[in-house]
SETI-157640 format. One record per residue: residue in three letters; residue number from 1; chain; x, y, z of N, C-alpha, C, O in turn. Coordinates in nm, 4 decimals, decimal comma, always signed. Layout:
<atoms>
ala  NUM  A  X  Y  Z  X  Y  Z  X  Y  Z  X  Y  Z;
...
</atoms>
This chain:
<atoms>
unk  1  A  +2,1872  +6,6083  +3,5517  +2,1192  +6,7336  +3,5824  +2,0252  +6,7708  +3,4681  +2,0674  +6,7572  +3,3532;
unk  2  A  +1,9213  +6,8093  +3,4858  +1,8237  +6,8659  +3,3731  +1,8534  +6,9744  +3,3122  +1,9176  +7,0604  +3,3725;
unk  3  A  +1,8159  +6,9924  +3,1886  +1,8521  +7,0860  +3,0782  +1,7272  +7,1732  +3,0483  +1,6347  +7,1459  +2,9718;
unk  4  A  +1,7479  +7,3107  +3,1433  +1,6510  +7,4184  +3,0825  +1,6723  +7,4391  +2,9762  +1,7811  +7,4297  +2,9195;
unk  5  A  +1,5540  +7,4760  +2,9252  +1,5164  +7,5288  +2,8183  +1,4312  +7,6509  +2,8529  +1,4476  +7,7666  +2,8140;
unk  6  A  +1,3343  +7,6007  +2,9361  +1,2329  +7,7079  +2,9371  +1,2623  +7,7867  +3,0842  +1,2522  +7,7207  +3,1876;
unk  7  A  +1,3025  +7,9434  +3,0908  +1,3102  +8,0039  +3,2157  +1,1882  +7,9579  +3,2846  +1,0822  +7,9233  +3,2324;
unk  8  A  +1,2264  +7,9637  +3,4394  +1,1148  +7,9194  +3,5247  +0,9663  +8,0335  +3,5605  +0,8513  +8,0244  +3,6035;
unk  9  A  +1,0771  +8,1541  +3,5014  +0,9289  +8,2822  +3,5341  +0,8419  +8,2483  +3,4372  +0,7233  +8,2407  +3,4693;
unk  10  A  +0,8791  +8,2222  +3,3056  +0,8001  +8,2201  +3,1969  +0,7173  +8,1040  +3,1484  +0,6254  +8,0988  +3,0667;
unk  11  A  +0,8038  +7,9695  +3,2565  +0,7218  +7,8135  +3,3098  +0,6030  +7,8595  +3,3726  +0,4859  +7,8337  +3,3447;
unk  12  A  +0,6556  +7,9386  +3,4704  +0,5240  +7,9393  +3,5742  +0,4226  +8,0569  +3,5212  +0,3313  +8,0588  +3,6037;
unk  13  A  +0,4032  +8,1337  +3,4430  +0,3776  +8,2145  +3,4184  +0,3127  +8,1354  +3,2721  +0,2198  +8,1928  +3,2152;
unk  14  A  +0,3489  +8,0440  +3,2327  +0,2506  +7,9809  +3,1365  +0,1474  +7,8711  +3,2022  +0,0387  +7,8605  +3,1454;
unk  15  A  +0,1705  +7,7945  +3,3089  +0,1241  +7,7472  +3,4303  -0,0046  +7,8225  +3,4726  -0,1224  +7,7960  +3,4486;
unk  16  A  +0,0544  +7,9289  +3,5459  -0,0705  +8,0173  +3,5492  -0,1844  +8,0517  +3,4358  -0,3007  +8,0141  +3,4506;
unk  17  A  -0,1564  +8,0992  +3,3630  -0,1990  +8,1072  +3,2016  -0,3464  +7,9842  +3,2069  -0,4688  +7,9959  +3,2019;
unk  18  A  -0,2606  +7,8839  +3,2180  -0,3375  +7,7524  +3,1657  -0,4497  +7,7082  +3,2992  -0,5685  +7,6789  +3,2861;
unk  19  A  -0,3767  +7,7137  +3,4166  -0,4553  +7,7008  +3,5502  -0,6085  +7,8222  +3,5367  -0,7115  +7,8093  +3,6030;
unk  20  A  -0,5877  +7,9086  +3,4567  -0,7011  +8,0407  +3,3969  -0,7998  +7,9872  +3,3137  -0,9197  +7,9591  +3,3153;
unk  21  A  -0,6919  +7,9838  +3,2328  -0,8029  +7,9539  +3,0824  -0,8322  +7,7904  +3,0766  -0,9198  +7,7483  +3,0011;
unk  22  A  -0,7604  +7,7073  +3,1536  -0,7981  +7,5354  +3,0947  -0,8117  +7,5288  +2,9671  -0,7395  +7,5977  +2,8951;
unk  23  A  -0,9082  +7,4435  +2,9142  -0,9142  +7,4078  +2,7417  -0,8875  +7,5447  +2,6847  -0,8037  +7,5407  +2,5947;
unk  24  A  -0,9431  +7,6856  +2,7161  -0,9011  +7,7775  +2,6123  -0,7763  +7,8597  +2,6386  -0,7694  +7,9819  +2,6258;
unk  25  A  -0,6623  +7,7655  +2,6832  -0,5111  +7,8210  +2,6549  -0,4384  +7,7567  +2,5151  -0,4112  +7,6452  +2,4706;
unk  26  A  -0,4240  +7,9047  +2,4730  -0,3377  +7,9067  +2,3528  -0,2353  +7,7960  +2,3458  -0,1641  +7,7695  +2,4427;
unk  27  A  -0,2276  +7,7283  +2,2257  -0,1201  +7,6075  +2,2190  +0,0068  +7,6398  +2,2393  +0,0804  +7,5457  +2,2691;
unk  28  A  +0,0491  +7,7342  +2,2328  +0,2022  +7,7891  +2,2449  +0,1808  +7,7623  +2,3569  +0,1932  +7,6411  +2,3748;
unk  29  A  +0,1438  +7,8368  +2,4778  +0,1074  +7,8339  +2,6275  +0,1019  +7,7202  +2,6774  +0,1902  +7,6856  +2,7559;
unk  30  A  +0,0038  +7,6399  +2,6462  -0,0053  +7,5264  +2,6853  +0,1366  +7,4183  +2,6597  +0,1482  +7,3142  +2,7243;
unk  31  A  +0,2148  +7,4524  +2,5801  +0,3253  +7,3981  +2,5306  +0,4378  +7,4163  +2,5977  +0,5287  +7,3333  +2,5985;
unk  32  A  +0,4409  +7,5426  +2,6683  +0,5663  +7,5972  +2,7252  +0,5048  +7,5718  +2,8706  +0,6012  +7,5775  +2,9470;
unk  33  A  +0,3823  +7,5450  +2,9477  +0,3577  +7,5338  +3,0327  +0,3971  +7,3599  +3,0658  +0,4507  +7,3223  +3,1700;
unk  34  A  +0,3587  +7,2741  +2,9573  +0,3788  +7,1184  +2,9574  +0,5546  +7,0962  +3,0023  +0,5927  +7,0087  +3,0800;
unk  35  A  +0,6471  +7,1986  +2,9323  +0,7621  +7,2161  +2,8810  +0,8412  +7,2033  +3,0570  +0,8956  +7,1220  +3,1318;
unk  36  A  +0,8103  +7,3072  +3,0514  +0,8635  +7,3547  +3,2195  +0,8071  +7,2401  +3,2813  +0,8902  +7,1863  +3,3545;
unk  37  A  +0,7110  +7,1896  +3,2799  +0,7070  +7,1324  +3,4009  +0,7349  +6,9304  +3,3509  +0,7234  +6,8433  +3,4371;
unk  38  A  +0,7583  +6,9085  +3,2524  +0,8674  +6,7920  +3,2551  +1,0191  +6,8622  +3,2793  +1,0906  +6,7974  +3,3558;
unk  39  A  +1,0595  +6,9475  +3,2414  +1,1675  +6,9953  +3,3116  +1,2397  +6,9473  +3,4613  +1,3418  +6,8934  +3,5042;
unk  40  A  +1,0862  +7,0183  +3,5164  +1,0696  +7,0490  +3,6602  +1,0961  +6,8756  +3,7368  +1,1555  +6,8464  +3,8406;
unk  41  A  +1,0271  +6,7891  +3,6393  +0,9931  +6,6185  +3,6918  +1,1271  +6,6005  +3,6653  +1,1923  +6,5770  +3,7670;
unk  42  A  +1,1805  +6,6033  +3,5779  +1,3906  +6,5704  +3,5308  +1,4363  +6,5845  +3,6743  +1,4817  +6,4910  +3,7403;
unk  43  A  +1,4157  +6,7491  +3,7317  +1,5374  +6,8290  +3,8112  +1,4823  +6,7026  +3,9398  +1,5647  +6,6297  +3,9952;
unk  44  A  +1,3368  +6,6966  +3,9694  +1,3113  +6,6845  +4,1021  +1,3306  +6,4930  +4,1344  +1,3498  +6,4268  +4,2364;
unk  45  A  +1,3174  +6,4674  +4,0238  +1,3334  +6,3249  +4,0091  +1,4660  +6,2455  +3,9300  +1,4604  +6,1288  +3,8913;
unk  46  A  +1,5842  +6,3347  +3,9155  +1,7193  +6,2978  +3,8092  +1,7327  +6,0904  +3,8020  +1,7227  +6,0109  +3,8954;
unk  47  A  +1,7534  +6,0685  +3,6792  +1,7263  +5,9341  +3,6450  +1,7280  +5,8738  +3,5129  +1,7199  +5,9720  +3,4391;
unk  48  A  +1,7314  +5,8126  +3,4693  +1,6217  +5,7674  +3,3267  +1,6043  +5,6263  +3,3372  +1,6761  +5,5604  +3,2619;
unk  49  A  +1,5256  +5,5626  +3,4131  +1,4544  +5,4451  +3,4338  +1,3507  +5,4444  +3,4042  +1,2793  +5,3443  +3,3976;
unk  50  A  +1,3071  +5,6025  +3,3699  +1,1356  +5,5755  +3,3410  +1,1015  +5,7322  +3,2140  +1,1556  +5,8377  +3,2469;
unk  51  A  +1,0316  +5,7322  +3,1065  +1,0175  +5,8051  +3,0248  +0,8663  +5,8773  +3,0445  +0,7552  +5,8242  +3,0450;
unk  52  A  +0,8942  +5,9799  +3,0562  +0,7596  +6,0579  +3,0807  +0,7709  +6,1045  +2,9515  +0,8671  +6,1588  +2,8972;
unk  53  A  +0,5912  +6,0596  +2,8808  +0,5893  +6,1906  +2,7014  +0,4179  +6,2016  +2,7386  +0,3192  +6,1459  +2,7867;
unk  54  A  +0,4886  +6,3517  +2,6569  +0,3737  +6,4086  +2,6691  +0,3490  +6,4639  +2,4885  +0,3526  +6,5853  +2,4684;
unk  55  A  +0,3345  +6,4060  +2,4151  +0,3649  +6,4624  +2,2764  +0,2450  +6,5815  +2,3032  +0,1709  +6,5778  +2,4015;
unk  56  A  +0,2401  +6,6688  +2,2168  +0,3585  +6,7030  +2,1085  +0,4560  +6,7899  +2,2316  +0,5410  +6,8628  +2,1806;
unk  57  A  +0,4533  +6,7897  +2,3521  +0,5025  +6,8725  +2,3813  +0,6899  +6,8447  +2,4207  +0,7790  +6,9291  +2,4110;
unk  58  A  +0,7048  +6,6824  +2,4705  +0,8355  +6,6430  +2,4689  +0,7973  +6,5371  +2,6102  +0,7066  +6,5129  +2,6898;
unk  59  A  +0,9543  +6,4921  +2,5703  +0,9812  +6,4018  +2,6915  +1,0677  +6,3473  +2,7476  +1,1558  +6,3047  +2,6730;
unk  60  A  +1,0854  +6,3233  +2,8914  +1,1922  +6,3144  +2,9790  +1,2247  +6,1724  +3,0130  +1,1286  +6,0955  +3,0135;
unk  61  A  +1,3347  +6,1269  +3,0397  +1,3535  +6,0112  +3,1557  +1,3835  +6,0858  +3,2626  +1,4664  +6,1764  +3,2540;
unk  62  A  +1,3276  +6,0605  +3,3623  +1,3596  +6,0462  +3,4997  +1,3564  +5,9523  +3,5904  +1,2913  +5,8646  +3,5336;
unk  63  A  +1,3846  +5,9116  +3,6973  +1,3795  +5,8131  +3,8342  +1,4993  +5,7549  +3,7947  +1,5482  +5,7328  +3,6840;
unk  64  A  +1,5573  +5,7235  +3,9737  +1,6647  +5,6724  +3,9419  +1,6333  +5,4818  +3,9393  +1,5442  +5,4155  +3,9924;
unk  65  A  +1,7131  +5,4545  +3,8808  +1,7211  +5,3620  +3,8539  +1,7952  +5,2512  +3,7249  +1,9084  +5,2859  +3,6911;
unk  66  A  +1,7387  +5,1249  +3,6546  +1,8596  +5,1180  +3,5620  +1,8379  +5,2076  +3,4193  +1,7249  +5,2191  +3,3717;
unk  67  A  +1,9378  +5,2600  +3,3656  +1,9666  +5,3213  +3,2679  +1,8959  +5,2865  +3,1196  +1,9275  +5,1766  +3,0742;
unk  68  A  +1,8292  +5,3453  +3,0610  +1,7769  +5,2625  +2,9406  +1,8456  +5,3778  +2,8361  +1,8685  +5,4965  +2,8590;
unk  69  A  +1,8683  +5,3039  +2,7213  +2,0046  +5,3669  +2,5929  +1,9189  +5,3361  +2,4703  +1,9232  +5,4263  +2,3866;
unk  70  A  +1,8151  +5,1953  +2,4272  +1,8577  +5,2019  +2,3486  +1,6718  +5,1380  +2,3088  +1,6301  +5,0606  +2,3949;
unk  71  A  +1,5942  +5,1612  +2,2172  +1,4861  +5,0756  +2,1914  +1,4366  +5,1217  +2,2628  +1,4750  +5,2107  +2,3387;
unk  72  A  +1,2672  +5,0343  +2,2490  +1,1680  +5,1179  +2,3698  +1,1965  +5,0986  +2,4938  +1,2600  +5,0036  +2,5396;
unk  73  A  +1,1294  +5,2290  +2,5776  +1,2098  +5,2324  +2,7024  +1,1030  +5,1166  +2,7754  +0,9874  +5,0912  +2,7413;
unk  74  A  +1,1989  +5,0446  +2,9092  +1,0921  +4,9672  +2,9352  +0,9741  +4,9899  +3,0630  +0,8995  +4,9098  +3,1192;
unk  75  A  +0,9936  +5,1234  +3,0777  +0,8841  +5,2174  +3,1775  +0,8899  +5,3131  +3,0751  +0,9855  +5,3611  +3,0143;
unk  76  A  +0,7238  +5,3382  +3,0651  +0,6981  +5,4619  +2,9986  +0,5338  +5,4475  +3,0773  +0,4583  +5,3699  +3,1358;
unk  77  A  +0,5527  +5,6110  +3,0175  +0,4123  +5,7035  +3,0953  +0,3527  +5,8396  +2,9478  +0,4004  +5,9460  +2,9081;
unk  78  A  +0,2565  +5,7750  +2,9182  +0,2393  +5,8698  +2,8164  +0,0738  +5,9228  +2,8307  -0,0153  +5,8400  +2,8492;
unk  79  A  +0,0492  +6,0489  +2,8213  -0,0472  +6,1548  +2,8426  -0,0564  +6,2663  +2,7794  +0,0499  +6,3150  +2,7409;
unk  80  A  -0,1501  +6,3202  +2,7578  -0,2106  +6,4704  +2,6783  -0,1500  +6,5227  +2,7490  -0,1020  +6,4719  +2,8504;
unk  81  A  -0,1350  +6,6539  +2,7080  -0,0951  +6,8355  +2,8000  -0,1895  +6,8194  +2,8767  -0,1656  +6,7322  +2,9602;
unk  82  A  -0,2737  +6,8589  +2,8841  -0,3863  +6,9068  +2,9831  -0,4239  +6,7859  +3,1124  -0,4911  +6,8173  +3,2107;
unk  83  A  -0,3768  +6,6691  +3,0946  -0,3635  +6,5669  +3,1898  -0,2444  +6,5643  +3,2424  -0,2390  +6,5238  +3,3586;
unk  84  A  -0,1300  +6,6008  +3,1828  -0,0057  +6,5982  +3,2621  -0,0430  +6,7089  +3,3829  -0,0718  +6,6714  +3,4966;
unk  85  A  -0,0388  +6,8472  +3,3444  -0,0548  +6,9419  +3,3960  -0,1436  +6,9268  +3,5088  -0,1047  +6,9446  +3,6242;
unk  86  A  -0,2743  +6,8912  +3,4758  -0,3367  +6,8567  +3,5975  -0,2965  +6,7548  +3,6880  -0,3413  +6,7703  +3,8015;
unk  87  A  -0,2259  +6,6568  +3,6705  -0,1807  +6,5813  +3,7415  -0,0538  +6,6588  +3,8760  -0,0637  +6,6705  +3,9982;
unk  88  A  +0,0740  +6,7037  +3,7622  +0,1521  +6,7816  +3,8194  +0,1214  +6,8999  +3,8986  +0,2099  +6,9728  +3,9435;
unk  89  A  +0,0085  +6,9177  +3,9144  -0,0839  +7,0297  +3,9910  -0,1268  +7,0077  +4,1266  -0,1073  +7,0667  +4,2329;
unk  90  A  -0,1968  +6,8965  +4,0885  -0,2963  +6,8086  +4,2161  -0,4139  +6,8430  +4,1738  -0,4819  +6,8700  +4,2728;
unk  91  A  -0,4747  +6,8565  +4,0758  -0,6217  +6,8729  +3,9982  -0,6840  +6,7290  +3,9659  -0,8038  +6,7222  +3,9387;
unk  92  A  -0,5923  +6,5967  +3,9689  -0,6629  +6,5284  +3,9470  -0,5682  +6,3995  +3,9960  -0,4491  +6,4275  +3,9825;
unk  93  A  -0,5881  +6,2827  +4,0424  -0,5390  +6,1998  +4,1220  -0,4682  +6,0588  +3,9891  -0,5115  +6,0175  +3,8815;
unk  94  A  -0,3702  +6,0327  +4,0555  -0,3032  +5,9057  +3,9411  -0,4061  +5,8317  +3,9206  -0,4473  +5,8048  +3,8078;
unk  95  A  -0,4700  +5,7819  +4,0524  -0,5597  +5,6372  +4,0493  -0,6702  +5,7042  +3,9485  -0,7259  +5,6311  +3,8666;
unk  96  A  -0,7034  +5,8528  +3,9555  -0,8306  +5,8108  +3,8792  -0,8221  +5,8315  +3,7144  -0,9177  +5,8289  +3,6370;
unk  97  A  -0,6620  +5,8559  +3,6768  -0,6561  +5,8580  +3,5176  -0,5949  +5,7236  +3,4801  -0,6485  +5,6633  +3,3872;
unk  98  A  -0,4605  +5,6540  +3,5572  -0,3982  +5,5731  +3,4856  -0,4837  +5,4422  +3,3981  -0,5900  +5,3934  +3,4363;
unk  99  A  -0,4415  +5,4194  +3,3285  -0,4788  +5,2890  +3,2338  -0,6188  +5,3384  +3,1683  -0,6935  +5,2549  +3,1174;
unk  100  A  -0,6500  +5,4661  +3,1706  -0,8084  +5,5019  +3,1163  -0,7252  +5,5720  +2,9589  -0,6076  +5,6079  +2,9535;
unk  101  A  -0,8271  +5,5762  +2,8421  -0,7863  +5,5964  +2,7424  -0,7038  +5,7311  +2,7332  -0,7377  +5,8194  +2,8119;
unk  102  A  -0,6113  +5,7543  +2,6562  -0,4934  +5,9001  +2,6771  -0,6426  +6,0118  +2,5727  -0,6683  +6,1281  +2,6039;
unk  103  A  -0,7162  +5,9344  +2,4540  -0,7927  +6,0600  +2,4260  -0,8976  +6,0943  +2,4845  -0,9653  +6,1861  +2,4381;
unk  104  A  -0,9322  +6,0318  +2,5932  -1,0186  +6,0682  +2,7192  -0,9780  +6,1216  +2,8604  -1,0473  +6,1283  +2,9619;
unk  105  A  -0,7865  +6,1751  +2,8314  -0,7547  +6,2524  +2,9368  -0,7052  +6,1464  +3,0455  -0,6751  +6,1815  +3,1596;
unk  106  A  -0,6986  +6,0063  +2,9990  -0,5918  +5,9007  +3,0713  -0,4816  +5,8906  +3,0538  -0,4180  +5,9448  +2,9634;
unk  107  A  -0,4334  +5,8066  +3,1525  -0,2423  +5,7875  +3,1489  -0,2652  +5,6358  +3,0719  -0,3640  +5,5627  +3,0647;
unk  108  A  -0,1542  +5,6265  +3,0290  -0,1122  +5,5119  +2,9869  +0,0587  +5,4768  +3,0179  +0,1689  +5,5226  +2,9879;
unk  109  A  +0,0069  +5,3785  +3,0882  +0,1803  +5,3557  +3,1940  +0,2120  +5,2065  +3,1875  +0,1360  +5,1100  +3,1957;
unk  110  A  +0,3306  +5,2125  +3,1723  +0,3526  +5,0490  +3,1361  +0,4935  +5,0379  +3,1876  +0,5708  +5,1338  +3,1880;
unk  111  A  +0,5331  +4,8838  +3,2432  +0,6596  +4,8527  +3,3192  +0,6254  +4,8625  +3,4811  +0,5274  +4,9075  +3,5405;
unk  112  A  +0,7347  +4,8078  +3,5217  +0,6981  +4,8055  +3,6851  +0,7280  +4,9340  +3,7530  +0,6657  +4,9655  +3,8544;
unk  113  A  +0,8227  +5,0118  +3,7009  +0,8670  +5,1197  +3,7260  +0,7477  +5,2838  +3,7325  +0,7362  +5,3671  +3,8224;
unk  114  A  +0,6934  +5,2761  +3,6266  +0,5826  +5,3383  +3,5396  +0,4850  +5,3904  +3,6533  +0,3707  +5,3469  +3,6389;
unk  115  A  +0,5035  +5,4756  +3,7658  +0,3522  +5,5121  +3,8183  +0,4446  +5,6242  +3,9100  +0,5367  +5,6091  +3,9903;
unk  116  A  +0,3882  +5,7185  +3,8680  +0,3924  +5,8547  +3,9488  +0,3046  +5,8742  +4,0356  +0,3111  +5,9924  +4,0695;
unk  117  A  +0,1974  +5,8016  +4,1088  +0,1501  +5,7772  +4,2310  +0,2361  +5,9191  +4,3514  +0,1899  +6,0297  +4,3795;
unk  118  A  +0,3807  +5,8504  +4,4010  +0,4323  +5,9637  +4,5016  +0,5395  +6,0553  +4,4489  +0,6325  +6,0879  +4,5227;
unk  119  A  +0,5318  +6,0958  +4,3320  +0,5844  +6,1959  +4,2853  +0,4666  +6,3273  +4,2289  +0,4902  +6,4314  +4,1677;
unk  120  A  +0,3415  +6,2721  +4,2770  +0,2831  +6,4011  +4,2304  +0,2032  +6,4907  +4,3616  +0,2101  +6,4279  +4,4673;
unk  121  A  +0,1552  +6,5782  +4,3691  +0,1982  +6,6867  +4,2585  +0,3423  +6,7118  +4,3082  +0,4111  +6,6819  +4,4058;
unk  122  A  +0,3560  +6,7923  +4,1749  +0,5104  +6,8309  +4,1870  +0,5109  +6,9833  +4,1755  +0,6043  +7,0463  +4,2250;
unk  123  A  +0,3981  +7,0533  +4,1046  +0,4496  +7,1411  +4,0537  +0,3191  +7,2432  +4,1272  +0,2043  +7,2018  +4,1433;
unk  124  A  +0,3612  +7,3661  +4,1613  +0,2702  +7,4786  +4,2515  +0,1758  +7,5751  +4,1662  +0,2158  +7,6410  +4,0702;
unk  125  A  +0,0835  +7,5745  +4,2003  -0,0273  +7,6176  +4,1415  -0,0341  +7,7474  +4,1464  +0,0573  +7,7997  +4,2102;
unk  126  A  -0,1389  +7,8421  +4,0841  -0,0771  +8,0220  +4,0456  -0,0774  +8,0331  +4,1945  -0,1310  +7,9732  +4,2878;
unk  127  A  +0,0131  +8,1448  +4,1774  +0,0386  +8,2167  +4,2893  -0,0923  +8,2981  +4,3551  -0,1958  +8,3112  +4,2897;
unk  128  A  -0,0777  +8,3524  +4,4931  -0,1851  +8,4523  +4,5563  -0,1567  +8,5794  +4,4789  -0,0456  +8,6127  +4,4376;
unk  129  A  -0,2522  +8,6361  +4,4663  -0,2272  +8,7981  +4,4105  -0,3410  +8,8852  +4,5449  -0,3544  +9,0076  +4,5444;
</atoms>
């Protein structure tokens, strides 16, 4: 089971935040928004066959599958904040970031396991007001 950390009002509510401002959300924000929503990939996907990082903000195994303990994991998925987020959104499509450079806002995914293709989006975009 996944381990909150971050309440979900104050996930989505940094979510929103960032879905506003894009590049000019505060790093805290942007941090607690990244936060919640690997959270969110843990709860909806429970596993550790595959390592989602997003430095600096953290990172998860999820998918089920075999167990990795120890050394590098052998699926990993690594991306900026602002590319996770958009991804986990539906702002921007797997095919058109994976394998493109991570400081140009690409994924970098490796192993057979490694592609969030039908796990995205995952996560709901601001609310109607």
């Amino acid at each position: 089971m996944a381990r909150r950390r971050i309440d979900p009002a104050d996930g989505q509510a940094a979510l929103e935040s960032w879905a506003r401002l894009g590049a000019d959300t505060p790093r805290s924000v942007l941090l607690t928004a990244v936060r919640y929503g690997l959270e969110e990939l843990e709860a909806l996907h429970p596993g550790h066959s595959v390592e989602v990082r997003v430095p600096p903000a953290g990172a998860v195994q999820a998918f089920g599958g075999p167990r990795h303990t120890r050394g590098t994991p052998p699926n990993v998925i690594e991306c900026r904040p602002h590319t996770f987020l958009a991804l986990a959104t539906g702002r921007v499509a797997w095919a058109d970031v994976v394998g493109n450079p991570i400081d140009a806002g690409g994924v970098q995914a490796s192993g057979i396991r490694a592609d969030l293709s039908d796990a995205l989006p995952f996560l709901r975009g601001p609310r109607s007001h």
